[in-house]
C-alpha angles and dihedrals in degrees: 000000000000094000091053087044093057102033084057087056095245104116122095112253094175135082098272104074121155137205095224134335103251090301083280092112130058128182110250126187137210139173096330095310126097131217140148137261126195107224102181089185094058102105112240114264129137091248114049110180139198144195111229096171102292102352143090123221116190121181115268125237089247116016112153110252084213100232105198108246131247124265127218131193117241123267130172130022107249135072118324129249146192123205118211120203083005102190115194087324107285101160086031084063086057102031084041094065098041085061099255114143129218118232097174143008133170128197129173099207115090090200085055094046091054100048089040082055102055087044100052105011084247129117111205122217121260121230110028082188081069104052126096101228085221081063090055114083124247101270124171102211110041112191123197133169091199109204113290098201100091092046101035118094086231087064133066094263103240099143113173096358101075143049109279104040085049086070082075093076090059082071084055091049101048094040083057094050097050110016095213117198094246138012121198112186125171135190134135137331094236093065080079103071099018113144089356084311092299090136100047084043078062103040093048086059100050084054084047103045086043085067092268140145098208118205120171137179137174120242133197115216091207086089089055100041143342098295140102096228119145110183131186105238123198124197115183118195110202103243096229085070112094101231102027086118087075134054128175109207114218109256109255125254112237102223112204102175119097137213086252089046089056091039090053091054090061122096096223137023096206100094102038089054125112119230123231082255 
């Protein structure tokens, strides 16, 4: 039962996984193929079972509840996007401007919904662990800044093997579902050499194995604005495109002006400084 349940895609990879709904929601198959009923009745318990002919089917650490996904209303005039772990709409910003338009995003974080709102005027849904891909519409670039904590050196370094890295695998789940055309994912630089670069050898195969060309670079945000800021950037060419084994990065701005040099242009200093608090 569990291996038909994930190699249907409908077992939980991230970092909230439950034991059972509530005791509102059972496993059913049928004919191969699992969903899930809702069975009110049903008193609550953390193992609901039920009686399909000779089988038993109990309820699975992990199985998706199947939330039904947000939908958005069509903006914009060229190819469509989702954004994973959206943030506050970072790759929306750029995608935005160059007339995409975003059909989907999901973001855990309420204080990011909320920002990402009043931004777009969409509210992104909340647990991507939770959405069935088939919920999520056809797009042909899918972002996502996957969590950085379990790569980051400010982290344990866990990579893969928690919670959080693990996310990494509901872009594969979703990539598979869909096979957009591209895929750009960023996170941190460290993600590179962690644990002598085991876990970007693996990452690099998923995305391979999902029907990807995968090119990445660091960039330093110092050259965009005045921060030092080096990010992994991942850019994955669908292989059915002709020329997905090749990718010309843009060439980087050098960026010369300074946070003081802006500051010293202002006519007055009142508003921009910050309080003892």
């Amino acid at each position: 039962m569990k291996k038909l349940l994930r190699d249907a895609g409908y077992l939980k990879s991230g970092r909230n996984v439950t034991d059972a709904p509530g005791g509102e929601f059972f496993v059913h198959v049928n004919a191969g193929t699992p969903s899930f009923m809702v069975d009110k009745k049903e008193a609550p318990t953390v193992f609901l079972q039920v009686k399909l002919d000779s089988d038993y089917v109990t309820w699975v650490k992990g199985a998706r509840v199947m939330k039904e996904a947000v939908k958005y209303e069509t903006k914009g005039s060229g190819p469509a996007f989702i954004e994973l772990f959206a943030g506050i709409g970072g790759f929306r910003c750029a995608l935005d401007s160059l007339g995409a338009k975003c059909v989907f995003a999901s973001e855990l974080s309420s204080e990011a919904q909320e920002t990402y709102a009043a931004n777009f005027g969409d509210k992104p849904h909340g647990d991507i662990n939770e959405i069935d891909a088939t919920l999520i519409p056809d797009h042909e670039i899918l972002t996502a800044g996957f969590p950085c904590q379990s790569f980051s050196q400010a982290g344990q370094q866990k990579g893969l093997s928690d919670g959080n890295g693990r996310l990494f695998f509901e872009i594969i789940r979703v990539a598979k579902a869909h096979r957009p055309k591209a895929l750009l994912l960023e996170n941190v630089s460290n993600l590179l050499t962690l644990d002598g670069g085991q876990h970007w050898e693996c990452i690099k195969a998923h995305l391979g194995d999902a029907g990807y060309f995968v090119h990445h670079k660091i960039i330093n945000a110092v050259n965009y604005v005045p921060q030092n800021r080096p990010r992994l950037y991942i850019v994955c060419l669908s292989k059915a495109l002709a020329d997905g084994d090749t990718f010309e990065w843009p060439e980087e701005p050098k960026c010369t002006e300074t946070v003081r040099d802006i500051l010293e242009n202002l006519e007055s200093y009142d508003e921009h400084t910050l309080t003892e608090h």
